[in-house]
N, C-alpha and C positions, 0 to 999 in steps of 0.2 A: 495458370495465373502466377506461382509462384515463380518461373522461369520468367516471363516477362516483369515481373518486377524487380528479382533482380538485374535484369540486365539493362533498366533504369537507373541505378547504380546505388544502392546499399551496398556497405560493405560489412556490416554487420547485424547483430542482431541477439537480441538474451530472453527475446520471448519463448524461448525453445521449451520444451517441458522432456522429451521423449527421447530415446538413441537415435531414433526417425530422423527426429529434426536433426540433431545435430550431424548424424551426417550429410542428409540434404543440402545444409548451407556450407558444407565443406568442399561437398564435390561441386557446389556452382563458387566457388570461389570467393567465400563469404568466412567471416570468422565468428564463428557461436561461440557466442558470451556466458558461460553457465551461471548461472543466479543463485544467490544464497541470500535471502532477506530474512525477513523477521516471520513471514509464515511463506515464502515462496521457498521451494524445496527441490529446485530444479537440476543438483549437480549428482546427484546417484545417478540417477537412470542415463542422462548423458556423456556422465565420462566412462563409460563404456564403451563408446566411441574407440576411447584410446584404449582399456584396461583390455577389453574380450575384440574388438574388432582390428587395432591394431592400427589405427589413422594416426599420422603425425601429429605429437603434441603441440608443435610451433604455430599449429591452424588455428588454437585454441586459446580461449579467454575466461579466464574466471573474475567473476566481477560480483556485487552486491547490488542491492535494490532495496528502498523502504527499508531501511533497518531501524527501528524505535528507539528511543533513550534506553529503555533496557536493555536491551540488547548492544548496544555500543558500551554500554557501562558495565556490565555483568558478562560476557560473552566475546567481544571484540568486533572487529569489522572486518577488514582482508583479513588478517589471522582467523577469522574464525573462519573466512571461506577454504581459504590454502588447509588449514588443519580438518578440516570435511574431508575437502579431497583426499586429504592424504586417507583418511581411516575410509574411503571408500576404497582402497586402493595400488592410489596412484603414489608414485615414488615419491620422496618429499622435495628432489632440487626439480624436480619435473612439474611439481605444483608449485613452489617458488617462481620455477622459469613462466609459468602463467598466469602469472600475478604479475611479471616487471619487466621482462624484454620483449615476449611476445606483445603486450597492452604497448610500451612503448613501440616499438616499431609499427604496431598496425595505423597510430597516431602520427609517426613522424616525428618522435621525441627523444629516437633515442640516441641524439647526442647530449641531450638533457637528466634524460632520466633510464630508469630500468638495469642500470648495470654500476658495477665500483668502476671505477675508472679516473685518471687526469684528465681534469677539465668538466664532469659532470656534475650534477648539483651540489654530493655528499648526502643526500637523502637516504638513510640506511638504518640497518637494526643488527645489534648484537644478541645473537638466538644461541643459549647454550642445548637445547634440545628441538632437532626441525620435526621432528615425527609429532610431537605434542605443538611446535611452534612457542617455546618457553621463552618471551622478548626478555631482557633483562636490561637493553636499554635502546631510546631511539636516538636517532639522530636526525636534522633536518636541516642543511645548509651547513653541515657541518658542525650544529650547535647540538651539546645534548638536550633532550627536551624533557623525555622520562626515564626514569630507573626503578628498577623494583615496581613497575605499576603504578609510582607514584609521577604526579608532574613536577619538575621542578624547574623550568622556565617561569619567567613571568610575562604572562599572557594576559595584557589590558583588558579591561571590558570596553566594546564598542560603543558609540554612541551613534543610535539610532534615530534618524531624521524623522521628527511627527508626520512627513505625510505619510513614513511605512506605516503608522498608528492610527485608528481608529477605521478601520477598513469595512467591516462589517457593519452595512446600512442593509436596515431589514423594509424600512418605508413606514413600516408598522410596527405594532402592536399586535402579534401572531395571535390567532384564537383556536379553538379547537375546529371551529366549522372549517381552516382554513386546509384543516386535513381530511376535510369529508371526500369522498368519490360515491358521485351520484350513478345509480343504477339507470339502465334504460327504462323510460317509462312501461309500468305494469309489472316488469321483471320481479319474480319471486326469488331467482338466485341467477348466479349471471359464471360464465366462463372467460377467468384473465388471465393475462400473463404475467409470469413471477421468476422475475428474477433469481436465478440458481445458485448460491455460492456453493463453491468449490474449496473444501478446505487444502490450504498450502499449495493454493493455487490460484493467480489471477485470473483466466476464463473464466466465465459464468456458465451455466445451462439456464438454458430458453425454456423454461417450464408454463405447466397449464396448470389450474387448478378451478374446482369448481367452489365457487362462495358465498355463501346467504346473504339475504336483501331483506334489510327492517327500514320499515318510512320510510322507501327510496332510497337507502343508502347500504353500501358493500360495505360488508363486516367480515375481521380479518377467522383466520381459522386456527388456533392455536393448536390445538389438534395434532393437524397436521403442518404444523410449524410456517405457520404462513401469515406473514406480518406486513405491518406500512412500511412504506417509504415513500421518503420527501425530497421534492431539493426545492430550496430555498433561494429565490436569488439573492444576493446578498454585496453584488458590487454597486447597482445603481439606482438602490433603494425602489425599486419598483413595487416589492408587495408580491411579488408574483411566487407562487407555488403551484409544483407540479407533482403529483399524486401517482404512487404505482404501489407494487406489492413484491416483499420478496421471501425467499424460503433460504433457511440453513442455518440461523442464530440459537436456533431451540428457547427462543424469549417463552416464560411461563408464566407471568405475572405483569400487570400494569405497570411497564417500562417503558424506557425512550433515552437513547442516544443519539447526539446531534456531533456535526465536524464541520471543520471550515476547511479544514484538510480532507482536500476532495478532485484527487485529478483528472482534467488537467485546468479545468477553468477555475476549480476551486472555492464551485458554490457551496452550499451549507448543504448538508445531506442530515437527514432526522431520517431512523429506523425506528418503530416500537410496536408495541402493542396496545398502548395509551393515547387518542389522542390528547388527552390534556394533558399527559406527561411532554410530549412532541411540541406542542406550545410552548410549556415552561424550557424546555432544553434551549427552545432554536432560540427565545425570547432570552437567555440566560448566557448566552454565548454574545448576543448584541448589545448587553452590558457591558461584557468584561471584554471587549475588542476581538474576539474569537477564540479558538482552540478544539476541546473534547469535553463534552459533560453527560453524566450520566444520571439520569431521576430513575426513582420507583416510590412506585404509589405514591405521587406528588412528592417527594422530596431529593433535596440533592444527595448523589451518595458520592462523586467524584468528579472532578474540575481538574484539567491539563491547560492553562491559560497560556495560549499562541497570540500574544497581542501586535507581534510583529507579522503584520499582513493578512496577522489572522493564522499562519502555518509557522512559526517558530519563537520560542522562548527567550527571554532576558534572564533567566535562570542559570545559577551549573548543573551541567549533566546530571549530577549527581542528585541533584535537589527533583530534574523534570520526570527520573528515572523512577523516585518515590512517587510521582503524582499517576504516570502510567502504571506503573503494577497497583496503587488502588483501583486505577479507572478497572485494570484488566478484573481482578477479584470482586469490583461490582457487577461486572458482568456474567459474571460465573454467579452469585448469587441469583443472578435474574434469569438462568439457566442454560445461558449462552457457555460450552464449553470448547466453542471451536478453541484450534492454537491461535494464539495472536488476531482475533477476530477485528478486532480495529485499522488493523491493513485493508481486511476485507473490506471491508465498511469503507474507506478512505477510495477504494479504485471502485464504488459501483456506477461512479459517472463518468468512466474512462473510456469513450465512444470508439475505441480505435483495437477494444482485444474482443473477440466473441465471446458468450454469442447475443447477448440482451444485456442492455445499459439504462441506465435514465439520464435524462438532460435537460437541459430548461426549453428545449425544444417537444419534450413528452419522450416518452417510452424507444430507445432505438432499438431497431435489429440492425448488429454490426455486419452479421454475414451479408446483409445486403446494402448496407449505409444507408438505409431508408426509418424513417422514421413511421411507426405500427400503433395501431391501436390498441387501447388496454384490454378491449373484450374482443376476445374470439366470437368471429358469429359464425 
């Protein structure tokens, strides 16, 4: 399957996690993207490719994925992927060259961009150490932008057209019944499927779990770490929610976090262990035009306000960067200690990576693009 698709014609690809993959898509003539996000952790094991196997570096792409405001603020973006690589490694102008000539050339840009040169954009940075990647200052069209860390262009804020505003139309007035998942008639416990998170990893696993049935209705299992989830539709006010279950948050306590950041359709996604906390979140986000909000035991403990479409901020960095590391340390109170667990969260309706998703369609199994039933029978 994977030969016939590619010869459909990708020519890339950053979903790789393995040294497998990445040589795979090297010998069909593919360039692996290695990913460095905010909890995807994809470039150790594949630049091995280059470090122990010895494959040309020019095949190769280092790129980022889902990087959070803290992480762009505290940590970097390309530098911080190129500076991975290096301390996995790889030489420091060989991680460079896979940041700018090879990404340029696989695009066709690189009379534009990827290299110093007459006649190219001037897009560049002065690095007094390439092993650490120490920027000391940027340049962009040939204008300096920052120094020291600091910015010292002036960069407008945008004005943003009201129809990107107010996005989040719920139809309703969420209630807790809208989270219920009724039992098959009679059933004293029932067998479903539960969505697997992977930490530092987008795949999921396709899990089973067995779970108690009170008044006809499935109750989650904290136990064994096994919570709700929701997604909400949230672009045409329908009212409609679909009901699953997933494992890996370590949620302890009557919680619930909801997102409008949710790829790739970008409905509203609610995990908890609450449903009346899962009301207040989803119902709490269709106030403030969207974002990230996190309840425990009925109260709000953290708000990431995305009122642009619902996925991004009128904030500075710096401002959204203080609102996610509270969001993150509520979650960690609520016993949630994955890394960067809101990535997670953000890809479980991402119908297109294995191996179990949810959708406004119900429950998918990717490996077969078919959409599955929540109970095993």
């Amino acid at each position: 399957m994977f030969h016939g698709y590619v010869a459909g014609g990708p020519a890339d690809d950053h979903e790789g996690t393995r040294v497998e993959d990445a040589i795979a898509r090297v010998r069909q003539g593919m360039r692996p993207m290695l990913r460095l996000g905010s909890a995807w952790y994809d470039v150790a094991d594949q630049i091995k490719a280059v470090t122990e196997h010895g494959l040309d570096p020019r095949h190769f792409i280092l790129c980022t994925d889902d990087c959070h405001s803290g992480t762009l603020v505290h940590d970097g973006h390309m530098n911080r992927v190129v500076r991975h690589a290096i301390e996995q490694g790889l030489k420091p102008l060989t991680a460079i060259q896979m940041a700018t000539i090879n990404t340029a050339q696989h695009f066709g840009m690189e009379r534009e961009i990827g290299s110093i040169a007459p006649g190219r954009r001037a897009d560049f940075l002065i690095v007094s150490d390439l092993p650490t990647m120490a920027i000391d200052q940027v340049y962009a069209h040939g204008q300096l932008l920052a120094e020291g860390g600091r910015l010292v262009a002036d960069v407008p804020a945008y004005a943003y057209p009201e129809n990107a505003k107010n996005t989040v139309k719920l139809g309703k007035t969420l209630a807790e019944a809208d989270f219920d998942v009724q039992a098959p008639e009679g059933a004293a416990k029932v067998r479903a499927r539960v969505i697997g998170v992977i930490e530092n990893q987008a795949p999921t696993r396709a899990l089973e779990a067995d779970l108690p049935v009170e008044n006809g209705l499935v109750q989650v299992n904290r136990a064994d770490d096994v919570c709700r989830i929701a997604l909400v539709e949230r672009h045409r006010g329908t009212g409609a929610v679909v009901n699953g279950f997933v494992s890996g948050f370590g949620y302890d306590v009557d919680c619930a976090m909801a997102s409008t950041v949710a790829h790739d359709s970008h409905q509203m996604i609610v995990v908890g262990t609450s449903k009346a906390d899962m009301a207040k979140a989803a119902n709490r986000l269709g106030e403030v035009g969207g974002g990230v909000v996190f309840f425990k035991d009925g109260e709000e403990q953290a708000l990431v306000d995305l009122p642009i479409a619902g996925l991004m901020s009128e904030r500075r960095a710096e401002v959204v960067a203080e609102q996610a590391e509270q969001l993150g340390r509520a979650m960690l109170d609520a016993g949630c200690s994955l890394n960067n667990a809101y990535m997670q969260h953000s890809l479980l309706a991402l119908v297109v990576i294995p191996e179990i998703r949810i959708s406004d369609l119900g429950i998918v199994d990717v490996t077969k693009f078919e959409t599955v039933d929540l109970f095993v029978v």
